[in-house]
C-alpha positions in Angstrom: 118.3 100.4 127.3 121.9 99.2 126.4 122.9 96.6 124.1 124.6 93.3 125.8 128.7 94.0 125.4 127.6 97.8 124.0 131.1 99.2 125.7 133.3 96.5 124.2 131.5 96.8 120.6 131.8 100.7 120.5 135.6 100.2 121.7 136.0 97.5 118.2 134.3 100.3 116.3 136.4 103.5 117.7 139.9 102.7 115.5 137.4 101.5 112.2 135.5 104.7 113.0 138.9 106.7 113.3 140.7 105.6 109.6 137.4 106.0 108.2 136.2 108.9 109.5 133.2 108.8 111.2 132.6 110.2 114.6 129.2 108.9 114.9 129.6 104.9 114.3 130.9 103.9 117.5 127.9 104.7 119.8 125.6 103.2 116.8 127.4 100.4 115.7 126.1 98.3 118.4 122.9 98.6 116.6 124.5 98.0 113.8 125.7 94.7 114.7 122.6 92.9 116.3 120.7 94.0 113.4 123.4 92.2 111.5 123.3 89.1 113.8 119.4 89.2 113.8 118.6 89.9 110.2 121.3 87.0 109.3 119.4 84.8 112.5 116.3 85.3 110.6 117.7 84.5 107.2 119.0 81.1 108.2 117.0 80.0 111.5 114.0 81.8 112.4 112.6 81.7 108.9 113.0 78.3 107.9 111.4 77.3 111.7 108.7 78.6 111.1 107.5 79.2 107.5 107.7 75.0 107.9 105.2 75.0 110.4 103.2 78.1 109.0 103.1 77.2 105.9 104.3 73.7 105.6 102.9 72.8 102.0 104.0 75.8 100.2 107.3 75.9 102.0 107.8 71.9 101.9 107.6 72.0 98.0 110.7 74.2 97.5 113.2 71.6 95.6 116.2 74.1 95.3 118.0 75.4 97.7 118.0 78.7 95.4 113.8 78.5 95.8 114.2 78.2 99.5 117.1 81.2 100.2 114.3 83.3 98.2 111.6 82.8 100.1 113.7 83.6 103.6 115.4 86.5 102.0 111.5 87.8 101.4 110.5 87.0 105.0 113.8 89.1 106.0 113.2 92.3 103.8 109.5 92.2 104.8 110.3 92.2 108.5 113.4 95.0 107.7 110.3 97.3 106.2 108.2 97.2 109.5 111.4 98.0 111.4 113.1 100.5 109.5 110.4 102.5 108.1 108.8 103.5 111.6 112.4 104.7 112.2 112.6 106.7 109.3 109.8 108.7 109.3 110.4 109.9 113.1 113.3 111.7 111.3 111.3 113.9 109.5 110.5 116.2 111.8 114.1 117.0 112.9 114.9 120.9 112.9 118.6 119.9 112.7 118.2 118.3 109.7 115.8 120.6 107.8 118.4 123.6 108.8 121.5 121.8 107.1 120.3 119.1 104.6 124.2 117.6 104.3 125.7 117.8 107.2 123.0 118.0 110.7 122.7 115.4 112.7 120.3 113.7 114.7 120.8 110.2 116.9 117.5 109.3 115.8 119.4 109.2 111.9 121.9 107.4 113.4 119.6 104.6 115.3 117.8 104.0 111.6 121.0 104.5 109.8 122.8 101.5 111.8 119.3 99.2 111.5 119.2 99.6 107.6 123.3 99.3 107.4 122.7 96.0 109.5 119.9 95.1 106.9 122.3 95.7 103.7 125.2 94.6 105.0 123.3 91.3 105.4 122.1 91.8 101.9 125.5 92.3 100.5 127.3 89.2 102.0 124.0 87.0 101.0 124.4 88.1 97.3 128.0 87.6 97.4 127.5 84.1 99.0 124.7 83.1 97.0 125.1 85.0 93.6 122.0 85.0 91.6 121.8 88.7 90.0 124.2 91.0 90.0 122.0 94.2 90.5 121.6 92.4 93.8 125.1 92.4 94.7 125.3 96.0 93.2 122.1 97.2 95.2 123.6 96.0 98.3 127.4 97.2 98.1 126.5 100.5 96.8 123.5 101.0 99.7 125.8 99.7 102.5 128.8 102.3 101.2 126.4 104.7 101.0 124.8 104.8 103.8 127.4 104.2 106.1 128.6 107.8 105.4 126.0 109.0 107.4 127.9 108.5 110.1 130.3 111.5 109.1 127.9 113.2 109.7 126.4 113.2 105.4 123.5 113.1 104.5 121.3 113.1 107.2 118.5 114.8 105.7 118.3 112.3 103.3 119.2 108.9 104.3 116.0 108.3 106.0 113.6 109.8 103.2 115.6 107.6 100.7 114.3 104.4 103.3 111.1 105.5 102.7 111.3 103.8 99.4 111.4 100.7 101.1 107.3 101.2 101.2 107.1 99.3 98.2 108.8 96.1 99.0 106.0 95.4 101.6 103.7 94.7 98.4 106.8 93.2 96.1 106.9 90.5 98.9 103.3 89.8 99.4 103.2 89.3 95.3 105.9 87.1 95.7 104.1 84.6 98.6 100.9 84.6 96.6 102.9 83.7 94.3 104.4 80.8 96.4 101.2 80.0 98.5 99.1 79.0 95.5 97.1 81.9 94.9 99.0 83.3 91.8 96.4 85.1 89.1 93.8 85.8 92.1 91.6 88.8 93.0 94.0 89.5 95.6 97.0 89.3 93.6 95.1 91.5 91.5 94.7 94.2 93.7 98.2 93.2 95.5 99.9 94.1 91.7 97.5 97.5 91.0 99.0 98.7 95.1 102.4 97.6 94.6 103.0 99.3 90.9 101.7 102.3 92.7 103.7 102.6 95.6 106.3 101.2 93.9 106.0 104.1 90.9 104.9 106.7 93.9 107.8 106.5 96.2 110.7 105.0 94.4 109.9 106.6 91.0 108.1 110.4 91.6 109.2 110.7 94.9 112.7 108.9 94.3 113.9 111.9 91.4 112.5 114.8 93.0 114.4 113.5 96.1 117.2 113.4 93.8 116.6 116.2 92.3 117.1 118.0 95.6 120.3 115.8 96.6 121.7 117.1 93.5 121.1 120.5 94.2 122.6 120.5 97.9 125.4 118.6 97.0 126.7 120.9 93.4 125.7 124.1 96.5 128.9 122.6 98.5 131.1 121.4 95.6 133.7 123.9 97.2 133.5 121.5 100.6 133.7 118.0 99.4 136.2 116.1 97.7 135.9 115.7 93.8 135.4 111.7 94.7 132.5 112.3 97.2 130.8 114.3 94.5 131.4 111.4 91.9 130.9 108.2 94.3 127.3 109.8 95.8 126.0 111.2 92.2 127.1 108.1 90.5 125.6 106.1 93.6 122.1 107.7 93.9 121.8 107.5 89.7 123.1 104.0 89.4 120.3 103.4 92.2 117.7 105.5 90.8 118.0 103.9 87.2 118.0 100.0 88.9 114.2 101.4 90.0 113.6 102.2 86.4 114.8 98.9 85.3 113.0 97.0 88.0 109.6 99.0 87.6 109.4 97.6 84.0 110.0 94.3 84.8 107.5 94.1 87.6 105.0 95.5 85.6 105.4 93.0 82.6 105.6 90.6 85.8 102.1 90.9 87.2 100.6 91.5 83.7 101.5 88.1 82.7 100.0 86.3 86.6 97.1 87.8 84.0 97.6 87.8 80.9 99.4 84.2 79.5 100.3 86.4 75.8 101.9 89.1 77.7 105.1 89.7 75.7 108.2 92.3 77.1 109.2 94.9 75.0 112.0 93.0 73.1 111.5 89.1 72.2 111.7 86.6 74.3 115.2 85.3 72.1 116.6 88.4 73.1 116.9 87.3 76.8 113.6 88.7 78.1 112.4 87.3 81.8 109.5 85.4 82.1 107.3 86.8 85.0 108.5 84.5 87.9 112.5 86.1 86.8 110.9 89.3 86.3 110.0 90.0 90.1 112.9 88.4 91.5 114.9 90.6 89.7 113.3 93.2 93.0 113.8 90.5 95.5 116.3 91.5 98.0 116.9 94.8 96.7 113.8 96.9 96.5 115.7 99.2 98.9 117.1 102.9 98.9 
């Protein structure tokens, strides 16, 4: 079923698509843009509605407006997870893109492709607007950028499997509205913190460098096709991401050892600028993306 204005939006995105090169935007950017309009609707409107009638205690006692923007930018990346996700994974059984890892194409890449560019462009502008940590701002840029090159066609073997790390963040946000809801330290925190270090270590961590591993692989195989900057920008990109997991993996874990464990320490003192738990996992917040 079409988009409302879908001809008028695909003729905005035809000169863009033209001086950056890729062929494949214009029919997708449509999706692109409600899922801009309705991440960013959810963000502002939708959220704040009804987490004050859902849960009107623990959302009522949010004093800052920093506190408040974090709880609606969890209830958007939790909602992005149960969109995208589905999306991804029909991709993996494309014959198109298991016979040419860089450059096949499938629409249903470029359908998940425009959702998740919706979701980071989003992401980006929020972190610019309201700047709290700069791997946020990072995370989003570098994702967006990324992932907009699938429209060349690039990548499309990979783009959705590197969504797949998105797996993770379903359990990051539940922590996170325990957290908020009163139940922080409880059984199911407990077992929300033992699932979420293991999904998060499984897919993002195991998963996340042997993906890499194989990017690397494809990507040094057709050094002869690609410009020297798309071999920088992409293996700089995917490490710069892959080492931000690294980071964010040890800070959740000294995160939900301390909802636990009051002497938790990190590995360097406290004087040295360590996080306290609650800074720890936000440091994930928005980001916990591919």
């Amino acid at each position: 079923m079409a988009l409302p204005f879908s001809d008028f939006l695909v003729a905005v995105a035809q000169p863009v698509a033209r001086i950056l090169r890729l062929p494949h935007l214009p029919e997708h950017f449509p999706t692109l843009f409600y899922a801009f309009l309705g991440f960013t609707a959810l963000h502002l409107y939708i959220s704040p509605f009804l987490s004050s009638r859902i849960f009107p205690i623990s959302y009522g006692k949010l004093r800052t407006p920093r506190a408040v923007n974090q709880w609606n930018i969890q209830v958007v990346s939790l909602f992005h997870v149960f969109v995208v996700l589905p999306l991804a994974l029909s991709c993996f059984g494309s014959e198109t893109l298991e016979a040419d890892k860089l450059w096949g194409w499938d629409d249903r890449v470029g359908t998940t492709v425009a959702v998740a560019c919706g979701y980071f462009l989003w992401d980006a502008l929020d972190a610019t607007i309201n700047f709290d940590d700069l791997g946020f701002l990072i995370h989003g840029v570098a994702c967006f950028t990324l992932y907009m090159m699938t429209f060349r066609p690039f990548l499309g073997y990979f783009a959705p499997r590197f969504l797949t790390w998105e797996l993770s963040t379903i359990f990051l946000n539940i922590h996170r509205f325990l957290d908020k809801t009163g139940y922080t330290g409880s059984r199911a925190q407990w077992v929300n913190g033992v699932i979420l270090l293991s999904t998060f270590f499984s897919v993002r961590i195991l998963y996340g460098w042997y993906l890499t591993a194989d990017f690397m692989r494809e990507l040094y195989a057709a050094r002869d096709q690609l410009p020297v900057i798309y071999l920088l920008c992409f293996a700089l990109g995917n490490l710069t991401l892959n080492t931000l997991n690294i980071i964010w993996f040890y800070k959740m874990i000294f995160a939900v050892r301390k909802r636990f464990d009051g002497e938790a320490q990190p590995l360097r003192a406290a004087a040295e600028g360590a996080s306290d738990a609650a800074s720890a996992l936000s440091a994930t917040g928005n980001g916990a993306a591919a």
